[in-house]
Wavefront OBJ file of the C-alpha trace (Angstrom):
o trace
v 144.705 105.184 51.380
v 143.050 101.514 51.044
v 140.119 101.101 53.419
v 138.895 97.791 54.837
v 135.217 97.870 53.040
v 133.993 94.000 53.564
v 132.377 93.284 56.926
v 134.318 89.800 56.849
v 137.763 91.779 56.934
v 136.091 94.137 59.449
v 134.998 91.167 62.155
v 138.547 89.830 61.437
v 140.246 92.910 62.536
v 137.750 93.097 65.607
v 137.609 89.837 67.268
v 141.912 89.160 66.586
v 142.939 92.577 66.836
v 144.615 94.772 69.936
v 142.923 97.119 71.084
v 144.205 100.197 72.399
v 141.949 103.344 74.000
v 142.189 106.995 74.059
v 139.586 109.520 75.409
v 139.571 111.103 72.005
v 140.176 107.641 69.973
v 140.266 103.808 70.089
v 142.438 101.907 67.939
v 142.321 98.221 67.371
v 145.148 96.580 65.196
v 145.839 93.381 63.391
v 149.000 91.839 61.094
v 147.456 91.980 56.923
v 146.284 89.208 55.856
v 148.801 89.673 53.087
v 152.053 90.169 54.520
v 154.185 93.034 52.753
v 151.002 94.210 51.786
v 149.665 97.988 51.903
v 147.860 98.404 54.955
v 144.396 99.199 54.915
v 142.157 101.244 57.710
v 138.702 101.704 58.709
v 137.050 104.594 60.151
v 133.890 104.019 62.756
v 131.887 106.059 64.784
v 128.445 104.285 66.242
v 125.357 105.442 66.161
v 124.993 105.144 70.218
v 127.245 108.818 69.559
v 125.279 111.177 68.274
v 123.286 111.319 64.510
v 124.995 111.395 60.858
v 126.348 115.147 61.423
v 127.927 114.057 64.381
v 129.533 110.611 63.003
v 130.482 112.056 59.738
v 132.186 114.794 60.830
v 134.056 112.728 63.019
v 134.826 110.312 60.453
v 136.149 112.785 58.359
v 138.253 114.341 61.058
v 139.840 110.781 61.654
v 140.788 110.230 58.497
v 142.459 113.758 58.016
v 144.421 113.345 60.922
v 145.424 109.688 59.724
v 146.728 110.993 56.592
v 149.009 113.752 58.644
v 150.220 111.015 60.864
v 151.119 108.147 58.008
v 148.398 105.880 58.618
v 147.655 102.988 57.104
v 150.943 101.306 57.746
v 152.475 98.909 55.858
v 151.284 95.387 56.814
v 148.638 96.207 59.499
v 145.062 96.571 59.691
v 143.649 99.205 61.612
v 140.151 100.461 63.008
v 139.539 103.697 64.399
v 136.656 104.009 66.233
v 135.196 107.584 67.413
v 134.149 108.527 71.268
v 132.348 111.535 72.414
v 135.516 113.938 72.533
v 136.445 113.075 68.819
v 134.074 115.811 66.956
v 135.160 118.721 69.264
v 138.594 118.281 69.527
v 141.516 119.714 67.606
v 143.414 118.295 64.813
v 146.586 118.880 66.812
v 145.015 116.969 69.827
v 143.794 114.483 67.957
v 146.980 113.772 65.908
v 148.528 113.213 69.321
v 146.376 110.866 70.246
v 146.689 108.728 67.265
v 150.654 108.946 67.656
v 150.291 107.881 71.110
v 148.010 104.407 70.059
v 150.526 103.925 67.227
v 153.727 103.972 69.830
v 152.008 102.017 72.165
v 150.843 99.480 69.739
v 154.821 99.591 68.741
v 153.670 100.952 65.115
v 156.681 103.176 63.337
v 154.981 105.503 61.676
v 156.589 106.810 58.243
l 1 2 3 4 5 6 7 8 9 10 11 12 13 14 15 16 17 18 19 20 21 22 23 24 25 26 27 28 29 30 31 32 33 34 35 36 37 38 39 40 41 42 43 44 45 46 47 48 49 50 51 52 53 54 55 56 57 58 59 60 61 62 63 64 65 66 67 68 69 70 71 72 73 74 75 76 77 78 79 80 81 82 83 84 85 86 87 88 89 90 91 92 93 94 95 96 97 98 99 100 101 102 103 104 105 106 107 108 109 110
């Protein structure tokens, strides 16, 4: 799984990126730079949410349920970004919730 690690590629995924929300998740999405490229993702949970347990934890959880779904996908960018319901809900919730943001951003997942 590539990650998007340089705060340039980050702000480019922000500020030209869709954004779609979840109460579990938010999703924001962007075409690679690269195009045929591997896609990359980034995992974020602010600080406004809770301390390090908190945002690690649901960091962690993110990414596990990204890997069970197929994300990074070819070609895109993606961010996840955390919300309050993200560290207490279940990996079978939260899997549906990232299915959901990938069909509505019109994302086949693999």
């Amino acid at each position: 799984m590539q990650t998007i690690k340089s705060r340039p590629d980050f702000e480019r995924v922000y500020t030209e990126g869709r954004r779609y929300n979840h109460p579990l998740m938010r999703m924001v999405i962007v075409d690679s730079v690269s195009e045929g490229g591997p896609g990359r993702v980034a995992f974020a949970a602010p600080k406004r949410l809770g301390n390090a347990v908190w945002r690690n934890r649901s960091k962690r959880v993110m990414r596990e349920c990204a890997r069970a779904v197929g994300v990074p996908v070819a070609g895109k960018d993606i961010i996840l970004f955390a919300t309050r319901g993200t560290a207490t809900a279940s990996a079978d919730s939260l899997i549906q919730a990232l299915q959901g943001l990938c069909r509505r951003a019109g994302v086949t997942l693999g």
